[in-house]
C-alpha positions as CSV (number, residue, x, y, z in Angstrom):
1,X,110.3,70.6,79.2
2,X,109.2,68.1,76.9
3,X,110.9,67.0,74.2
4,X,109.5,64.4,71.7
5,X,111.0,63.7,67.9
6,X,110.1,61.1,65.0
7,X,112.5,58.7,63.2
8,X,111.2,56.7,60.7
9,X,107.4,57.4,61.3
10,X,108.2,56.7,65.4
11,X,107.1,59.0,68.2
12,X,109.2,59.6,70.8
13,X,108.4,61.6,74.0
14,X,110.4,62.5,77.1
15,X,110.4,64.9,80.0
16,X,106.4,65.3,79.6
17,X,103.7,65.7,82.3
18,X,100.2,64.1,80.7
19,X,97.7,65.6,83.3
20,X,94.2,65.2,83.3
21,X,93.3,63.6,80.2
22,X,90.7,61.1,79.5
23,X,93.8,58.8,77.8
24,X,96.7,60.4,78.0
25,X,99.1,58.3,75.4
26,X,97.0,56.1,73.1
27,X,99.5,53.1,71.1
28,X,97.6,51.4,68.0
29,X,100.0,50.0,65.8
30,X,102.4,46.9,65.4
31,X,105.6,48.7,64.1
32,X,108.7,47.8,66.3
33,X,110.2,51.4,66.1
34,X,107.1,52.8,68.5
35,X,108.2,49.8,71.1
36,X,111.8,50.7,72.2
37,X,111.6,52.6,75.1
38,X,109.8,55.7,73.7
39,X,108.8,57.0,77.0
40,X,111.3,57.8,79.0
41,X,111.6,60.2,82.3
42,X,107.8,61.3,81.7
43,X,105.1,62.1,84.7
44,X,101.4,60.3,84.1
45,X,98.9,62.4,86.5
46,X,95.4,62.3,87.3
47,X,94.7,60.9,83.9
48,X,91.5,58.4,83.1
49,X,94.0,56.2,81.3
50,X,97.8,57.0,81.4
51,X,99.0,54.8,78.7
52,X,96.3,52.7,76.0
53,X,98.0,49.7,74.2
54,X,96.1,48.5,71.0
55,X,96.9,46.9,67.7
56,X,99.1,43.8,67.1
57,X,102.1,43.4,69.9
58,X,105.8,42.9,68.7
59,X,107.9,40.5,70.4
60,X,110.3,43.5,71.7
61,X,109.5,45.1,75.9
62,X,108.5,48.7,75.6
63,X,110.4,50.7,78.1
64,X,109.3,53.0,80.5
65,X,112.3,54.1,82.4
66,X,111.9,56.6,84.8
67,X,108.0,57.3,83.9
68,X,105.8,58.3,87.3
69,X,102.6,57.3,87.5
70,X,99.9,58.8,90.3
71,X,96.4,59.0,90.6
72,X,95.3,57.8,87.2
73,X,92.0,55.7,86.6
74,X,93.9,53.3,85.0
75,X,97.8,53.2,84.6
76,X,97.9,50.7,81.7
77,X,95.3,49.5,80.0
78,X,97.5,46.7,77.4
79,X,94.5,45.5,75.3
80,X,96.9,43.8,72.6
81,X,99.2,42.5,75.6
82,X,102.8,43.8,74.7
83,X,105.2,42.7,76.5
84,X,106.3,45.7,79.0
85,X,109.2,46.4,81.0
86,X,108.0,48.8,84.1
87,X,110.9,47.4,86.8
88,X,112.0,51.3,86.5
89,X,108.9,53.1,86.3
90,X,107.1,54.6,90.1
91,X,103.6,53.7,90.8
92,X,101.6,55.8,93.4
């Protein structure tokens, strides 16, 4: 099941399988709120791009605990490089 909610113009996702997309999950935007582990426990599959990171960074990680990435063209492509914190996300 995926779940995914909005607090104060945020997007939040969890629980998701992205699967075959050209990008999957595309970031353009320098508000803090989108950069606090918004993507938690979520499965990146066979995607051209799992995760596309544009606009101005912010000084705060984004999280991706528990995210699972396989087979994608690209994992992350970090264009504006944000800082990232991937020590508990799975590469394959």
């Amino acid at each position: 099941m995926c779940h995914g909610t909005g607090a104060d113009g945020g997007i939040c996702y969890t629980e998701c399988r992205f699967e075959g997309n050209e990008v999957a999950v595309h970031y353009n935007t320098n508000q803090t709120n989108f950069f606090n582990s918004v993507a938690p426990d979520n499965q990146f599959l066979r995607n051209g791009t799992a995760i596309l990171i544009e606009g101005e960074p912010v000084d705060q990680a984004m999280g991706l605990p528990g995210c699972r990435f396989e087979g994608n063209g690209t994992d992350i492509d970090n264009r504006s490089g944000q800082p990232l914190d991937i020590s508990q996300a799975a590469f394959q």
